[in-house]
PDB file of N, CA, C and O in Angstrom, chain B, residues numbered from 101:
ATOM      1  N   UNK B 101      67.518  -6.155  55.052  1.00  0.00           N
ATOM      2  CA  UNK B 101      66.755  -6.799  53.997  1.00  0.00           C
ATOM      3  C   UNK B 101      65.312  -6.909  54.497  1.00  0.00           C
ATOM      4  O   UNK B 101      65.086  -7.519  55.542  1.00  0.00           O
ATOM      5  N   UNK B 102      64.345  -6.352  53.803  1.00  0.00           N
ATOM      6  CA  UNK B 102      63.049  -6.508  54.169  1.00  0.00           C
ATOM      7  C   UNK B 102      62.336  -7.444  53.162  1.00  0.00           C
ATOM      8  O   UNK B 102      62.837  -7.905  52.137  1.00  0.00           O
ATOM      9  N   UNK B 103      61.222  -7.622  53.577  1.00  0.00           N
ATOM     10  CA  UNK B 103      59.939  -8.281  53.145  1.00  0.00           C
ATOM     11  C   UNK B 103      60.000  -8.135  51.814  1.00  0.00           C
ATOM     12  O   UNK B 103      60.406  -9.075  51.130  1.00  0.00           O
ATOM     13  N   UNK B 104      59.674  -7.136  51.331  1.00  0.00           N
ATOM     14  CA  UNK B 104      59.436  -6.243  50.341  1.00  0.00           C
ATOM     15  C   UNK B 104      60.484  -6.706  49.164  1.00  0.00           C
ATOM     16  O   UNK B 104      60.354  -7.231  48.058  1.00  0.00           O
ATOM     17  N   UNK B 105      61.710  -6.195  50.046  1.00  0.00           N
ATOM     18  CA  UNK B 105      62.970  -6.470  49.036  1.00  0.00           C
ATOM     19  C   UNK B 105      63.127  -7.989  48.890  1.00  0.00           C
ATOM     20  O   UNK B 105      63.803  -8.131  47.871  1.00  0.00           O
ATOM     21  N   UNK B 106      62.945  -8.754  49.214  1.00  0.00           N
ATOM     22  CA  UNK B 106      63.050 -10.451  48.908  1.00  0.00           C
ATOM     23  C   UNK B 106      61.790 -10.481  48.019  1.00  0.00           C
ATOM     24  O   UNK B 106      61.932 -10.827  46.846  1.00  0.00           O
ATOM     25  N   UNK B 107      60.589 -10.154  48.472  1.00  0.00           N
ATOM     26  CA  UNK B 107      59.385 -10.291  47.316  1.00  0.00           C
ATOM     27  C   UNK B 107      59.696  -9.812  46.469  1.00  0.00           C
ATOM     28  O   UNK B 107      59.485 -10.556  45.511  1.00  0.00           O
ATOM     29  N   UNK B 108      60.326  -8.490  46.041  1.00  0.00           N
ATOM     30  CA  UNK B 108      60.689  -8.133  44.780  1.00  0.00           C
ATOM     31  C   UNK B 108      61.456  -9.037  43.933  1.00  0.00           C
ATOM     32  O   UNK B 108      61.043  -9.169  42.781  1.00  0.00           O
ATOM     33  N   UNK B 109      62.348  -9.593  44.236  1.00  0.00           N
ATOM     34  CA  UNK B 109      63.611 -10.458  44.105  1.00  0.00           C
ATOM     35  C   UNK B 109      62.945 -11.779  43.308  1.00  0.00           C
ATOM     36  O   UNK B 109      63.206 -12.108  42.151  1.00  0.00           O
ATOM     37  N   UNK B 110      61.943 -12.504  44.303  1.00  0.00           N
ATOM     38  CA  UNK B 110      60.912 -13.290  43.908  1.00  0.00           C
ATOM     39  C   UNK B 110      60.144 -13.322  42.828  1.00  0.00           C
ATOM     40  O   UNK B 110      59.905 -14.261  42.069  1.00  0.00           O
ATOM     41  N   UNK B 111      59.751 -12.152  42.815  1.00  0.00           N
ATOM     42  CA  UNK B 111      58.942 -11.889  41.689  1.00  0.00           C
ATOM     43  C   UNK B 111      59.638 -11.435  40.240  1.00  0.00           C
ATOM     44  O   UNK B 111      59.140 -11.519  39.118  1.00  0.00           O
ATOM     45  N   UNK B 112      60.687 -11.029  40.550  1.00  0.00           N
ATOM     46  CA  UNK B 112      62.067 -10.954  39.270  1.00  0.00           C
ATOM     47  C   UNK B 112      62.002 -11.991  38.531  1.00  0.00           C
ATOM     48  O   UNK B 112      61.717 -12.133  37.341  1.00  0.00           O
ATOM     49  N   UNK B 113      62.501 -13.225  39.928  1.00  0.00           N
ATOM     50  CA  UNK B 113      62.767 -14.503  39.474  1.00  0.00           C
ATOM     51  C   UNK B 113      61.546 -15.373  38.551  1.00  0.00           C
ATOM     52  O   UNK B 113      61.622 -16.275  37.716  1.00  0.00           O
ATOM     53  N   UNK B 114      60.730 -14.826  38.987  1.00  0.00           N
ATOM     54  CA  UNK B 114      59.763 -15.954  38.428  1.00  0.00           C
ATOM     55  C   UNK B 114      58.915 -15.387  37.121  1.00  0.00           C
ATOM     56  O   UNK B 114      58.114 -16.078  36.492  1.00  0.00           O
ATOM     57  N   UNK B 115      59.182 -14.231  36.873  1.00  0.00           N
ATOM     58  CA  UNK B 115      58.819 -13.443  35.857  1.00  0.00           C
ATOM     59  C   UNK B 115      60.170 -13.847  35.094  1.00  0.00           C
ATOM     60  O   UNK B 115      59.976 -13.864  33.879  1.00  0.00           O
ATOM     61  N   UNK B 116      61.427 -14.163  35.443  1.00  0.00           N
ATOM     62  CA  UNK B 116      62.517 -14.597  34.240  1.00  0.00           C
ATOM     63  C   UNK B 116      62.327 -16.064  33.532  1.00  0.00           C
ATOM     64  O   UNK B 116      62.398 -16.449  32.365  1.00  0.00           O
ATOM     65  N   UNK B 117      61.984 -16.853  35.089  1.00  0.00           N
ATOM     66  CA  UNK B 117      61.749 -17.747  34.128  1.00  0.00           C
ATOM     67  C   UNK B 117      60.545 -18.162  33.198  1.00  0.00           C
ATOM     68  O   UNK B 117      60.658 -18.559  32.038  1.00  0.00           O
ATOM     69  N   UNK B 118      59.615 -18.036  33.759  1.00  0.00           N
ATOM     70  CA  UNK B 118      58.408 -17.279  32.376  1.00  0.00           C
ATOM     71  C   UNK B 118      58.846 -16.735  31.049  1.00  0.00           C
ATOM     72  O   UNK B 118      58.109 -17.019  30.106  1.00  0.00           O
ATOM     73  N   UNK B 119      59.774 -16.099  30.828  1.00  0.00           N
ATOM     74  CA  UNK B 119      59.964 -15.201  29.878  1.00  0.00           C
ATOM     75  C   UNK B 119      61.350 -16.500  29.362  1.00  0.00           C
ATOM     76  O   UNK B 119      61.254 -16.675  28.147  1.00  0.00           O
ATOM     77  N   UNK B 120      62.316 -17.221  29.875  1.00  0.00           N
ATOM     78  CA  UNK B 120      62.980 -18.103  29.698  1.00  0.00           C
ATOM     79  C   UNK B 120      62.044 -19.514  29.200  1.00  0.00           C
ATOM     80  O   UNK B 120      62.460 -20.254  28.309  1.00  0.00           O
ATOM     81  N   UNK B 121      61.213 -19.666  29.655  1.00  0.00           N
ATOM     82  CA  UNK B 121      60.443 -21.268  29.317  1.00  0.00           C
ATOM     83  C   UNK B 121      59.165 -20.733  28.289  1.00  0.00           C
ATOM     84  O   UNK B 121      58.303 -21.521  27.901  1.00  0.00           O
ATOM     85  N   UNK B 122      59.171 -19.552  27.979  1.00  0.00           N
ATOM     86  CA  UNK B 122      57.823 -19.354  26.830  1.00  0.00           C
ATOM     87  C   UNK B 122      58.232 -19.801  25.379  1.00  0.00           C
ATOM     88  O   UNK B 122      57.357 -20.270  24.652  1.00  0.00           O
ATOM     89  N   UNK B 123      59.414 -19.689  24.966  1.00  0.00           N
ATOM     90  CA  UNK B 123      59.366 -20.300  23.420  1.00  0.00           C
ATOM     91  C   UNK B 123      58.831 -21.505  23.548  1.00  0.00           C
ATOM     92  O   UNK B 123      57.768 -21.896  23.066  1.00  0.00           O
ATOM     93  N   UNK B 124      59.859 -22.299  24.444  1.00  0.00           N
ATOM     94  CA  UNK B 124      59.927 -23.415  24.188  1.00  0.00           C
ATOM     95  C   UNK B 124      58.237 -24.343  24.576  1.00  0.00           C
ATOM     96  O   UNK B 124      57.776 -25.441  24.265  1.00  0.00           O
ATOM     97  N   UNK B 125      57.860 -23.422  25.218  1.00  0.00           N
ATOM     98  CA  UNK B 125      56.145 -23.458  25.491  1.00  0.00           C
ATOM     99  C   UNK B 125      55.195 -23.617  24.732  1.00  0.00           C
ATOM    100  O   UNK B 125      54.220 -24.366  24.680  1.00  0.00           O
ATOM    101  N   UNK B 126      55.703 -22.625  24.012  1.00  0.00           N
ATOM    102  CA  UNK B 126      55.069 -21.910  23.093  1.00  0.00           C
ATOM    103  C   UNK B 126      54.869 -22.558  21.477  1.00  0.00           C
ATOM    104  O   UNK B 126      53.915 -22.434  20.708  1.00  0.00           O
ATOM    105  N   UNK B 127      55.911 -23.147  21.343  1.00  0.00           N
ATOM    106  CA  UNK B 127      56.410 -23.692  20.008  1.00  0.00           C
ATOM    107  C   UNK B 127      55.709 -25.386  20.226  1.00  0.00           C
ATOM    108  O   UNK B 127      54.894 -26.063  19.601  1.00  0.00           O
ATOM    109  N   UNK B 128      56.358 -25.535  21.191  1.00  0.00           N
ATOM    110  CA  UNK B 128      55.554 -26.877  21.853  1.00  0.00           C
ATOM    111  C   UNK B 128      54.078 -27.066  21.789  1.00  0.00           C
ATOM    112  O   UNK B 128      53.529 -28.066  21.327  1.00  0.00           O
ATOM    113  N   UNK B 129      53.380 -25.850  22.375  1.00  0.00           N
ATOM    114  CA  UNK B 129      51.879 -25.582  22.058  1.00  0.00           C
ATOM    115  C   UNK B 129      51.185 -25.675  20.959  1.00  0.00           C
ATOM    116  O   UNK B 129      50.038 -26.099  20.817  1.00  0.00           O
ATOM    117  N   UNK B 130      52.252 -25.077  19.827  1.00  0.00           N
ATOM    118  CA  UNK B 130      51.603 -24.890  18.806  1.00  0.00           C
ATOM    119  C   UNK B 130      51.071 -26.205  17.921  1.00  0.00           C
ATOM    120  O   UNK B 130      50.016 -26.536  17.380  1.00  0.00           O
ATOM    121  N   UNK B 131      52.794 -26.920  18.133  1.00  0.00           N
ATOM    122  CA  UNK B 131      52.793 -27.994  17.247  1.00  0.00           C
ATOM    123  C   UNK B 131      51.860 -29.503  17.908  1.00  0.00           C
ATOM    124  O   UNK B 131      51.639 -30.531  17.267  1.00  0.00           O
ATOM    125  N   UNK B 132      51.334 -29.137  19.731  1.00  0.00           N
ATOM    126  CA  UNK B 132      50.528 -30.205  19.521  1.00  0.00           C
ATOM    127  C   UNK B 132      49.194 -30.142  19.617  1.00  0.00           C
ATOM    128  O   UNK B 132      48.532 -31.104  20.007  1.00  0.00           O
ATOM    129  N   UNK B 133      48.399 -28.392  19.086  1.00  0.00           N
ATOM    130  CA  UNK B 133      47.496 -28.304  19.301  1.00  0.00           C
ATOM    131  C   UNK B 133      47.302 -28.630  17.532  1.00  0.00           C
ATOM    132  O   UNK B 133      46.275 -29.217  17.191  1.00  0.00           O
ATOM    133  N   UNK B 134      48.359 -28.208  16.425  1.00  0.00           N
ATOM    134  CA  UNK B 134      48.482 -28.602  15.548  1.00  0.00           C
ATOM    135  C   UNK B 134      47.814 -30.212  14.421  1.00  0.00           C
ATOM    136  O   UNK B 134      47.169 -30.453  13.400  1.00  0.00           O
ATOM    137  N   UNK B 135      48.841 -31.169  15.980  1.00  0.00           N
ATOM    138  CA  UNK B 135      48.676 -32.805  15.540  1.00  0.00           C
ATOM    139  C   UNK B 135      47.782 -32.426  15.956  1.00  0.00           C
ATOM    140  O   UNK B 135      47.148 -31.824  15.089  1.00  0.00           O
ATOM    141  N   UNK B 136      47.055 -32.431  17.387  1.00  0.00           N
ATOM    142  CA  UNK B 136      45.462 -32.782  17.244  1.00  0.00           C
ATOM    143  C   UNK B 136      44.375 -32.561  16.783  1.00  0.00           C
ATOM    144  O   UNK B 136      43.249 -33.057  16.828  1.00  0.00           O
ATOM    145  N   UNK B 137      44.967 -31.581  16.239  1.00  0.00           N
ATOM    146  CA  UNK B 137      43.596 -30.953  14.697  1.00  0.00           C
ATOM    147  C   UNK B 137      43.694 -31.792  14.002  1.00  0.00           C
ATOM    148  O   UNK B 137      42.607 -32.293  13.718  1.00  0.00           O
ATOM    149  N   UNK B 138      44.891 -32.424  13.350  1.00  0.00           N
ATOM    150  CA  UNK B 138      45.201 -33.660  12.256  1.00  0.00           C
ATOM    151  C   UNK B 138      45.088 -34.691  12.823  1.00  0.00           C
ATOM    152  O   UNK B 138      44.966 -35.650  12.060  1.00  0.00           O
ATOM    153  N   UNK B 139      45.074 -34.957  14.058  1.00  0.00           N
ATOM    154  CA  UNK B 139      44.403 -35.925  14.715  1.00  0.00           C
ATOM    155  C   UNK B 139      42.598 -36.383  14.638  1.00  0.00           C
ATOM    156  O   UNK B 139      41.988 -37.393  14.286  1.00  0.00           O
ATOM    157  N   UNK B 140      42.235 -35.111  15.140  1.00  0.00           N
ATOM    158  CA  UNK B 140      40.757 -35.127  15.152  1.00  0.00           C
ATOM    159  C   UNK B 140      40.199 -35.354  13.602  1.00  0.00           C
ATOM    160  O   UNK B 140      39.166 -35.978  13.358  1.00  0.00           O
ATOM    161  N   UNK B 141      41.168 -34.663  12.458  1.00  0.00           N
ATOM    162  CA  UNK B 141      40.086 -34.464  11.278  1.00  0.00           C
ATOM    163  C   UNK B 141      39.973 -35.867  10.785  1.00  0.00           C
ATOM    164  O   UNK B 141      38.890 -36.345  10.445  1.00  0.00           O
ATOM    165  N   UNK B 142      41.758 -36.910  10.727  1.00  0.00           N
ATOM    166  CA  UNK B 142      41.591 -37.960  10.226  1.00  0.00           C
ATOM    167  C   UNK B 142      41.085 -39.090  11.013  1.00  0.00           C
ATOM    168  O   UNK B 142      40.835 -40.121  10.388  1.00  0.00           O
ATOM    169  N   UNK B 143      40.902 -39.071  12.215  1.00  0.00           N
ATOM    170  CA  UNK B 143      40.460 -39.989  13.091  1.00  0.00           C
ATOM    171  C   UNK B 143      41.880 -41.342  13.356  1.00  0.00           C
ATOM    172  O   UNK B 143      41.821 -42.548  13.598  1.00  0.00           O
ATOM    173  N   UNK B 144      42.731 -40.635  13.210  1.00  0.00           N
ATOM    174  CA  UNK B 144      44.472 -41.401  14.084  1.00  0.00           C
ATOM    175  C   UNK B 144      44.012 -41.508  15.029  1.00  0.00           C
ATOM    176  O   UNK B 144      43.216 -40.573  14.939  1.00  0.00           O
ATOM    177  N   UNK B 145      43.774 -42.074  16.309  1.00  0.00           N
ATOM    178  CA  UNK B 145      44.010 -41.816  17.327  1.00  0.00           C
ATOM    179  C   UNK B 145      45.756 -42.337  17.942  1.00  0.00           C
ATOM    180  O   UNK B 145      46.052 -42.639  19.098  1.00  0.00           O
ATOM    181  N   UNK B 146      46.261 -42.315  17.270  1.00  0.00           N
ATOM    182  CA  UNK B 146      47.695 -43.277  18.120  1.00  0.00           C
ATOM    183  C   UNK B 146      48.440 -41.956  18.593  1.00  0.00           C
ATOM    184  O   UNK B 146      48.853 -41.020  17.908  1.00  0.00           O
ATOM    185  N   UNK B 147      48.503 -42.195  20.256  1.00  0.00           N
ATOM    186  CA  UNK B 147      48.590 -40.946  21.114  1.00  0.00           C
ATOM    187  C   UNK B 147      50.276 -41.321  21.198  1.00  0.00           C
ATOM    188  O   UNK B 147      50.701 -41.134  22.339  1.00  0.00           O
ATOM    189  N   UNK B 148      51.313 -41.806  20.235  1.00  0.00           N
ATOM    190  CA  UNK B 148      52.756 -41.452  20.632  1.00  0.00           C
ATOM    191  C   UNK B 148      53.146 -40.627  19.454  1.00  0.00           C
ATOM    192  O   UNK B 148      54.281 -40.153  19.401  1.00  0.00           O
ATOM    193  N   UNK B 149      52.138 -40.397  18.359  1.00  0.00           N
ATOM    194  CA  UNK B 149      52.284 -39.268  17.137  1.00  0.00           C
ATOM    195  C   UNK B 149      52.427 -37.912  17.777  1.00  0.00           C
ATOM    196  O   UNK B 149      53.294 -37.207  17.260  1.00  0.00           O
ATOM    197  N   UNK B 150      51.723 -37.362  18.854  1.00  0.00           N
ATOM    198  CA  UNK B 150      51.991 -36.440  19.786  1.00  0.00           C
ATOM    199  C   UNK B 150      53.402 -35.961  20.489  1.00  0.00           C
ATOM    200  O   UNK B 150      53.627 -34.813  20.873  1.00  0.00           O
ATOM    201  N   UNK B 151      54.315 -37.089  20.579  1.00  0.00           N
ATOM    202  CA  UNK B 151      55.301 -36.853  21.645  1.00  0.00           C
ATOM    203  C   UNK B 151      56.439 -36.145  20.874  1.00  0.00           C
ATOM    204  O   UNK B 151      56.844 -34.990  20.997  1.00  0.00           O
ATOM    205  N   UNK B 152      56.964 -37.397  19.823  1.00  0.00           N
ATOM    206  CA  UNK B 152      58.120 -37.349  18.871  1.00  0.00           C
ATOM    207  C   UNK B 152      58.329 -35.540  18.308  1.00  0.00           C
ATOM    208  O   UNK B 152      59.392 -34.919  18.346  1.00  0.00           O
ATOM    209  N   UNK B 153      56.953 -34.995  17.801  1.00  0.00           N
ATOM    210  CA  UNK B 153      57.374 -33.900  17.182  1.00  0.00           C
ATOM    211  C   UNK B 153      57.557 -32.970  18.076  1.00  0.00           C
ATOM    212  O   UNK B 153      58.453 -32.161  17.835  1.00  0.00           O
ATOM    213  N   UNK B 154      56.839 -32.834  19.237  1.00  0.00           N
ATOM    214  CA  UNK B 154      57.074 -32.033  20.346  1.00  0.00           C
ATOM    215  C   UNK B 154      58.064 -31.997  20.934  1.00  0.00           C
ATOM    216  O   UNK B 154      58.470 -30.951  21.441  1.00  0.00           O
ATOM    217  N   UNK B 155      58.677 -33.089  21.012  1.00  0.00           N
ATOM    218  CA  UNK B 155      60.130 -33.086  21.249  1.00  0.00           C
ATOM    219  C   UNK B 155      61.361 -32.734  20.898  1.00  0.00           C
ATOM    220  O   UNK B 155      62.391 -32.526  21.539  1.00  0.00           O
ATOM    221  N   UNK B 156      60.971 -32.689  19.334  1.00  0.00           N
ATOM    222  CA  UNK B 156      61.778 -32.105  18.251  1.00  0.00           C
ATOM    223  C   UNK B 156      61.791 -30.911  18.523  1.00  0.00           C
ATOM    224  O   UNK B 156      62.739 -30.336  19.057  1.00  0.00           O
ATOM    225  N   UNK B 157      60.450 -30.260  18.095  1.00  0.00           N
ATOM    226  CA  UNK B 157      60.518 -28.760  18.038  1.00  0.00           C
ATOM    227  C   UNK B 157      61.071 -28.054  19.612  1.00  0.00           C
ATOM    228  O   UNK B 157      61.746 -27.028  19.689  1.00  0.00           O
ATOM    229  N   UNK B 158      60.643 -28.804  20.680  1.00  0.00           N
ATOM    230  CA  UNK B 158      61.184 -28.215  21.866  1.00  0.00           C
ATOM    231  C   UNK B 158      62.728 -27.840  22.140  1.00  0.00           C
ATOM    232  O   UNK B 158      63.280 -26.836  22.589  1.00  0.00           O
ATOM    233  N   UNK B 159      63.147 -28.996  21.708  1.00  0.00           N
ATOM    234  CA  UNK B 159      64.762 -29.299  21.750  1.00  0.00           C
ATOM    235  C   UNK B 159      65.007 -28.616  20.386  1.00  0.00           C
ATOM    236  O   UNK B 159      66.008 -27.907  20.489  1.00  0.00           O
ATOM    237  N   UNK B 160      64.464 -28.561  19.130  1.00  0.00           N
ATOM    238  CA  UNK B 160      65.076 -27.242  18.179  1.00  0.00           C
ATOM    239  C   UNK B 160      65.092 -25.874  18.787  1.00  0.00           C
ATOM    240  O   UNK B 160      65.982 -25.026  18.723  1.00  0.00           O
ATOM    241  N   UNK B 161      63.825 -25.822  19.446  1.00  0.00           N
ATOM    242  CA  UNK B 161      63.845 -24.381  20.009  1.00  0.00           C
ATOM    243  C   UNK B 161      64.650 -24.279  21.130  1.00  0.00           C
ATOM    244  O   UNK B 161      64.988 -23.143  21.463  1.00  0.00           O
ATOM    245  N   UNK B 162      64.903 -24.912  21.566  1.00  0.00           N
ATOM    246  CA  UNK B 162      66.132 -24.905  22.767  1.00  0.00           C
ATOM    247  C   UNK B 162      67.540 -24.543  22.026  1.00  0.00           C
ATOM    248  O   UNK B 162      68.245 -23.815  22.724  1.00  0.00           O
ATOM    249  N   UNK B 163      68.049 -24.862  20.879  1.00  0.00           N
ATOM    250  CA  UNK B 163      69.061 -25.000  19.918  1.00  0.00           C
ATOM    251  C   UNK B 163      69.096 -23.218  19.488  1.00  0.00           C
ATOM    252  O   UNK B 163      70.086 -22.487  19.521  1.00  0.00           O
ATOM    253  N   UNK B 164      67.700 -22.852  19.098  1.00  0.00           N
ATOM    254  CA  UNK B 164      67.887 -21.689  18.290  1.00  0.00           C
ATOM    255  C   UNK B 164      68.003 -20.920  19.219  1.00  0.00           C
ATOM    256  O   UNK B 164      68.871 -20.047  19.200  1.00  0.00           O
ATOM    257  N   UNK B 165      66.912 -21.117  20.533  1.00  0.00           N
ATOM    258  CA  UNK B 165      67.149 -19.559  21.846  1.00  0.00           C
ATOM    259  C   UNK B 165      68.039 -19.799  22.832  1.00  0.00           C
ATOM    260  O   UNK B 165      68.074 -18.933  23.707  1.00  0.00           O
ATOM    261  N   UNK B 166      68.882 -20.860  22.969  1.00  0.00           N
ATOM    262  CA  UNK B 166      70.048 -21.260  23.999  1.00  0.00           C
ATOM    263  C   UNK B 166      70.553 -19.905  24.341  1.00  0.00           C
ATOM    264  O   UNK B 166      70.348 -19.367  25.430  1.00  0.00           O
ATOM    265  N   UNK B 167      71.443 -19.206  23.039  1.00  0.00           N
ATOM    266  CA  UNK B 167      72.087 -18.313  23.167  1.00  0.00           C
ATOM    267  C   UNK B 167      71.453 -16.974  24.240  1.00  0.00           C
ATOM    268  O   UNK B 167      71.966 -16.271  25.110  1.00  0.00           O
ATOM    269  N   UNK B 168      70.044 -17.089  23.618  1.00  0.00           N
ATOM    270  CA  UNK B 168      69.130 -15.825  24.488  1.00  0.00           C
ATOM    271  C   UNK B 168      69.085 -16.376  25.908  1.00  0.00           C
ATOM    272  O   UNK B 168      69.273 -15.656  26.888  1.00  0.00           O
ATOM    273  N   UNK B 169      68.841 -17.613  25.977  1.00  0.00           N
ATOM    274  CA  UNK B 169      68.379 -17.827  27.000  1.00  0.00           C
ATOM    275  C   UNK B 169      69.808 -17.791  28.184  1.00  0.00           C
ATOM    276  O   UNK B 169      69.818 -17.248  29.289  1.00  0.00           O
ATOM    277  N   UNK B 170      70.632 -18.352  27.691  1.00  0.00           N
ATOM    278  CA  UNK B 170      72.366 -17.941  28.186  1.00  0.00           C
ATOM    279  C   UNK B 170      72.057 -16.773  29.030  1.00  0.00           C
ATOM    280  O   UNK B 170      71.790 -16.616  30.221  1.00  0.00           O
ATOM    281  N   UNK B 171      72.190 -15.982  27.964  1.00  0.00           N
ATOM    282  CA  UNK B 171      72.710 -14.213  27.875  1.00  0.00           C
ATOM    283  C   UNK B 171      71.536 -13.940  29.278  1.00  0.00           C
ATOM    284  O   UNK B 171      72.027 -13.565  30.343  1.00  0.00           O
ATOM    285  N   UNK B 172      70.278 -14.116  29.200  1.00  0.00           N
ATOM    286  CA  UNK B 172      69.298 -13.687  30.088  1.00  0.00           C
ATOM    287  C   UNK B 172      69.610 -14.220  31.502  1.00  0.00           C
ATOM    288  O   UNK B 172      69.548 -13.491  32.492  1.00  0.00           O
ATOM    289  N   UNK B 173      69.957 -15.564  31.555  1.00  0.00           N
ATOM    290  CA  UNK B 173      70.277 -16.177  32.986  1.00  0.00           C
ATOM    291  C   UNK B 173      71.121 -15.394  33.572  1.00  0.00           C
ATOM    292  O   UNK B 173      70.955 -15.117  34.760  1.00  0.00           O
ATOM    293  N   UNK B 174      72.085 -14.935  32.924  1.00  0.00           N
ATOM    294  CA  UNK B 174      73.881 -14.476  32.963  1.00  0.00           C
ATOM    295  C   UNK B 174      73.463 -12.795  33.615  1.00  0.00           C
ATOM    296  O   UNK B 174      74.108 -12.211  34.487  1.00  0.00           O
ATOM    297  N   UNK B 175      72.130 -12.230  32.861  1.00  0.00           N
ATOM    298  CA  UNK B 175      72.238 -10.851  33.179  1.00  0.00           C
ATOM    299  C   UNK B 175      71.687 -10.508  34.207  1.00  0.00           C
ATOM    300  O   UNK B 175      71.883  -9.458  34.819  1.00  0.00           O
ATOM    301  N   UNK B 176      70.696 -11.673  34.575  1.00  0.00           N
ATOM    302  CA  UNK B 176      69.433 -11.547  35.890  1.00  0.00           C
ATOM    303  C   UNK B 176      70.757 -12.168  36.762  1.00  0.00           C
ATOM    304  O   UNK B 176      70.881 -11.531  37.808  1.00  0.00           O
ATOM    305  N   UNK B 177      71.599 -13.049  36.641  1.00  0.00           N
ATOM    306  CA  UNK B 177      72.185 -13.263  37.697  1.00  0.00           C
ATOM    307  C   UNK B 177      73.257 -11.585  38.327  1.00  0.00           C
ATOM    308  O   UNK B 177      73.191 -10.952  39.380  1.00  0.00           O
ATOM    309  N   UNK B 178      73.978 -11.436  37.296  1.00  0.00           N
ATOM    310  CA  UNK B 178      74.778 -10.372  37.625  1.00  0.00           C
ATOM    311  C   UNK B 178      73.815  -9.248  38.582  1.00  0.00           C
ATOM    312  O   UNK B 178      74.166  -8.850  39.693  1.00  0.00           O
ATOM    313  N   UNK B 179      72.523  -8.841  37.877  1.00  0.00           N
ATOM    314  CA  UNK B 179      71.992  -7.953  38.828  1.00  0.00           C
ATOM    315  C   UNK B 179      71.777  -8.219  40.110  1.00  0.00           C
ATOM    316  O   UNK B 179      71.930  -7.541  41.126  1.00  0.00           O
ATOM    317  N   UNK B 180      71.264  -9.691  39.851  1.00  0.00           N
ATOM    318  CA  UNK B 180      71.305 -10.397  41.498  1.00  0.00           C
ATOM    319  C   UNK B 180      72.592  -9.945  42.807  1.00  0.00           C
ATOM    320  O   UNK B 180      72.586  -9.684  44.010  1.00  0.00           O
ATOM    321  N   UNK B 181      73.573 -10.051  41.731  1.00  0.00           N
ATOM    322  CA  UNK B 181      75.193 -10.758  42.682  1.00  0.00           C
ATOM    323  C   UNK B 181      74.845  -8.607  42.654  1.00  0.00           C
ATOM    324  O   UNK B 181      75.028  -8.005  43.712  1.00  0.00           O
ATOM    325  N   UNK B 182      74.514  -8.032  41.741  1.00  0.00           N
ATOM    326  CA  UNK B 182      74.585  -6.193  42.102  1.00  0.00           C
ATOM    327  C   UNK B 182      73.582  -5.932  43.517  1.00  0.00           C
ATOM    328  O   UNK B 182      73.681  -5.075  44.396  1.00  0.00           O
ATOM    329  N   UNK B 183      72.895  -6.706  43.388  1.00  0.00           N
ATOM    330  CA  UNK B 183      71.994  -6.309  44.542  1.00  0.00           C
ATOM    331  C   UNK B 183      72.158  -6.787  46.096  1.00  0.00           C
ATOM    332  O   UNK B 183      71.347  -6.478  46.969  1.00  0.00           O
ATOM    333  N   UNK B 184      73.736  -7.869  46.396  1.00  0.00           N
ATOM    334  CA  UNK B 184      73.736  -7.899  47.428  1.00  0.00           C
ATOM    335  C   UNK B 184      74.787  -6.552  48.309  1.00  0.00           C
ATOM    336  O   UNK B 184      74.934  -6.874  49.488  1.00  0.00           O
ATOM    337  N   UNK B 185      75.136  -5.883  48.139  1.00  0.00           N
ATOM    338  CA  UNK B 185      75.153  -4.518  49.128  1.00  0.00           C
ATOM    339  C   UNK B 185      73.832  -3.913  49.915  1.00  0.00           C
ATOM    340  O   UNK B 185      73.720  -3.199  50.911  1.00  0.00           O
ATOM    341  N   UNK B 186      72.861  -4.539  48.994  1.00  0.00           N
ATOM    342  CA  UNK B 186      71.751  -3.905  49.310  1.00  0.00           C
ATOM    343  C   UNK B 186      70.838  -4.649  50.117  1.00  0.00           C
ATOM    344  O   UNK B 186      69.756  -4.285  50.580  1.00  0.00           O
ATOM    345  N   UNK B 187      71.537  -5.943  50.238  1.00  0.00           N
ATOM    346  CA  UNK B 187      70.628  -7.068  50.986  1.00  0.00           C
ATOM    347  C   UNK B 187      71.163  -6.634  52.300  1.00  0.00           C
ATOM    348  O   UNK B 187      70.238  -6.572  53.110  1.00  0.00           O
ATOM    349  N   UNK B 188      72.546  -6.242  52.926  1.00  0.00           N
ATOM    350  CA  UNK B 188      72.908  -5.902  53.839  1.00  0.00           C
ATOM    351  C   UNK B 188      72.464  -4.765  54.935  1.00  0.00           C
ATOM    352  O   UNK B 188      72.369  -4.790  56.162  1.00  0.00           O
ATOM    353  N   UNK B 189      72.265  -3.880  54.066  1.00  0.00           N
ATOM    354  CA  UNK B 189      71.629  -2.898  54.770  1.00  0.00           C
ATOM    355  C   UNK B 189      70.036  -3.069  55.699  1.00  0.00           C
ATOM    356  O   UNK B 189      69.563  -2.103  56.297  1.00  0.00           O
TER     357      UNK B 189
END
């Protein structure tokens, strides 16, 4: 097992979970760059109007991409558990 081959491995990993935590990022982003536009225009300031919907939509989007996100853990792992013959050498 070299250098190389663990950095690769590394860099798998952290490029999955990137690609695993972007909806929910993402959706999250939207909806509180959203309130604070409706924040700023009406002059609300009450900063727990922020949390509640973000929370929602995070945990909806967790609901709708579970399944993807399953399937993706499940397939990066298997290649993992494929790639130890190769850690041996």
């Amino acid at each position: 097992m070299t250098v190389g081959f663990v950095a690769n491995i590394i860099g798998r990993a952290v490029f999955q979970i990137l690609i695993i935590a972007a909806p929910m990022l993402g959706l999250g982003l939207l909806v509180g760059l959203t309130i604070s536009i409706f924040q700023a225009t009406t002059s609300i300031q009450e900063q727990t109007l922020t949390f509640v919907p973000k929370i929602v939509v995070v945990l909806g989007s967790l609901v709708v991409f579970g399944p993807w996100i399953i399937n993706s853990m499940v397939n990066f792992t298997m290649n993992i558990f494929g790639l130890i013959p190769d850690m041996v050498k």
